[in-house]
C-alpha positions as CSV (number, residue, x, y, z in Angstrom):
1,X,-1.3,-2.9,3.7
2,X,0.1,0.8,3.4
3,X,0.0,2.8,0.0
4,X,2.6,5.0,-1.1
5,X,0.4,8.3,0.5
6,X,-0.7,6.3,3.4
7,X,2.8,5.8,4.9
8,X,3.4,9.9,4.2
9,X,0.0,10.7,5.7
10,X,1.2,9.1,8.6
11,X,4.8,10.4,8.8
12,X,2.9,13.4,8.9
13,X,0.9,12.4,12.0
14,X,-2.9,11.8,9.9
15,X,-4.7,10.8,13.3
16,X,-6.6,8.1,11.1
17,X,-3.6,6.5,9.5
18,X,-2.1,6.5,13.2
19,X,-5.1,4.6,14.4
20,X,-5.1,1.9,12.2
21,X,-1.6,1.3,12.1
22,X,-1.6,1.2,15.7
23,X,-4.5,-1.4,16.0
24,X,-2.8,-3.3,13.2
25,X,-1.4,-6.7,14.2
26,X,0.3,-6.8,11.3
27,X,1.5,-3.9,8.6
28,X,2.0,-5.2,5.2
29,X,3.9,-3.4,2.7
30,X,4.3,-3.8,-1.1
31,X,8.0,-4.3,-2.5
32,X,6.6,-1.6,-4.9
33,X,5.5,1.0,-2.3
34,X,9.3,0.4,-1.0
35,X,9.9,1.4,-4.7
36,X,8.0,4.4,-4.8
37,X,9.3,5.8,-1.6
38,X,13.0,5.2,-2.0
39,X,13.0,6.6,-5.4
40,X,10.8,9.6,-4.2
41,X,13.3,9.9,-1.0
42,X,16.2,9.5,-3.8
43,X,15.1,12.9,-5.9
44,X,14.2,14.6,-2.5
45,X,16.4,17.0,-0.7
46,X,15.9,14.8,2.7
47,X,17.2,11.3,1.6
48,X,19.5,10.2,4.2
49,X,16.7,11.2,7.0
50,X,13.8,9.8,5.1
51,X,15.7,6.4,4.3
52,X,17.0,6.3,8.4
53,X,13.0,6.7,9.4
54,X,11.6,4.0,6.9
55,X,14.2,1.9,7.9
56,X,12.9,2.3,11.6
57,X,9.5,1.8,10.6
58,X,10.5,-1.6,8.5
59,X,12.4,-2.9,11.8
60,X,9.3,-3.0,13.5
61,X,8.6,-6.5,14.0
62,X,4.8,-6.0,13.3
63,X,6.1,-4.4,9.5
64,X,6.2,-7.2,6.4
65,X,7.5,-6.3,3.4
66,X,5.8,-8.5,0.2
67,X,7.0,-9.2,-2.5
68,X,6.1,-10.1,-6.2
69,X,5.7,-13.7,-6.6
70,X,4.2,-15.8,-9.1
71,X,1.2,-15.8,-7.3
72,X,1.1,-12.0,-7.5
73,X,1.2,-11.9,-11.1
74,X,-1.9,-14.2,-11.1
75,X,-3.5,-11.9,-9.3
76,X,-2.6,-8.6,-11.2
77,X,-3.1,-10.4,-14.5
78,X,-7.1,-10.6,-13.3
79,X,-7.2,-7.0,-12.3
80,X,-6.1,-5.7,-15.1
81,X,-8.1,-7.9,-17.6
82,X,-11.4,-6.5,-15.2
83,X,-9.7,-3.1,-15.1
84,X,-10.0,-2.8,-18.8
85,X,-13.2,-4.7,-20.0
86,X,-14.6,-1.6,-17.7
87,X,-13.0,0.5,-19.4
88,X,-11.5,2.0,-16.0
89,X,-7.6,2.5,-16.1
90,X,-5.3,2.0,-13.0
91,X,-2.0,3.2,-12.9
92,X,0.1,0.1,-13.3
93,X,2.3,0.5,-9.8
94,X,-1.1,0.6,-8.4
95,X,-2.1,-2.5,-10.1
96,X,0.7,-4.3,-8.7
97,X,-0.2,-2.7,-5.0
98,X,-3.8,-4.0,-5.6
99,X,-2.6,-7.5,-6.4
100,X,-0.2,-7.9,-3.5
101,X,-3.2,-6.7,-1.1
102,X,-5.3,-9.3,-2.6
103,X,-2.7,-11.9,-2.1
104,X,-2.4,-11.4,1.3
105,X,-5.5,-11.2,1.8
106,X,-4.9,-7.7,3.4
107,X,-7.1,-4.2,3.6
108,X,-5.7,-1.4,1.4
109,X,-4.8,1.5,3.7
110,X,-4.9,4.4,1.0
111,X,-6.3,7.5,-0.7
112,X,-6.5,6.9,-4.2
113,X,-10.0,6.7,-5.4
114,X,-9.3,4.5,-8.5
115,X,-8.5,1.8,-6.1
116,X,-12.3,1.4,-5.5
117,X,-12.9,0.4,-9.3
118,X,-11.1,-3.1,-8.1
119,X,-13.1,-5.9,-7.2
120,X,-13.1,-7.9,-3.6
121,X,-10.1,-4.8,-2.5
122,X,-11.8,-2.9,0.9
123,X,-10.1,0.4,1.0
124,X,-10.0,1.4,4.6
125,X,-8.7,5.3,5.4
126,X,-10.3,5.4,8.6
127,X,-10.5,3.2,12.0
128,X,-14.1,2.7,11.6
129,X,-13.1,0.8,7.9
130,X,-10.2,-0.9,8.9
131,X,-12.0,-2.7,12.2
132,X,-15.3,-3.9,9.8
C-alpha cells in the first residue's frame, strides 16, 4: 500500500520506492491517498500532467484502489481508541490510510514516522522491509 509521499518519492525516481513497487504483485492504494493527491495536483501549477500520469499509474493492472467500507471503519475506530489511550496523535487522513492497510492486510509503503506508533502496521521504505 503506497502513502501520499511514497507515490511522489517515486515519481521522483527514490530507487527504494522503485524496487518495491517493482517486486510488488500487487500495489494497493487508499481512496484517501487518491484524495490527497488530486487535491494537492488541484492547487498545483501542474494538474493536467500530474492527473494524466496518476492516471497511467492507476491503469496498471497490478494498481487497486481501496476504498472505505464498513469494515474499514472497524478498523480505524480501534486505531484511534489505541492511538489515544497512548496519548500518541495521528493525523486523521493517516488514520484512515493505516486502517485500509490493515484491512487488506497490506505493508505500508511510507515515510511518516507516526505511522510506527500503530499496532500490527509494518512500515516498509526499503526492499529489504518490504520482502521480510
Amino acid at each position: 500500500m503506497l502513502d501520499t509521499n511514497a507515490y511522489t518519492a517515486f515519481k521522483r525516481g527514490h530507487e527504494e520506492v522503485l524496487s518495491i513497487l517493482q517486486h510488488a504483485d500487487t500495489i494497493g492504494m487508499s481512496s484517501i491517498v487518491l484524495g490527497e493527491l488530486t487535491s494537492g495536483f488541484l492547487v498545483g501549477s501542474k494538474y493536467k500532467r500530474n492527473m494524466d500520469e496518476l492516471n497511467q499509474f492507476l491503469d496498471s493492472p497490478h494498481v487497486h484502489i481501496f476504498s472505505i467500507d464498513e469494515e474499514t471503519v472497524a478498523f480505524y475506530a480501534k486505531i484511534y481508541a489505541t492511538l489515544r489511550q497512548k496519548g500518541k496523535p495521528v493525523p486523521t487522513n493517516d488514520l484512515w490510510i493505516a486502517a485500509a492497510t490493515l484491512q487488506q492486510g497490506c505493508k505500508l509503503c511510507t515515510f511518516d514516522n507516526h505511522f510506527q506508533s500503530i499496532d500490527n502496521l509494518i512500515v516498509a521504505t526499503t526492499l529489504t522491509q518490504f520482502l521480510l
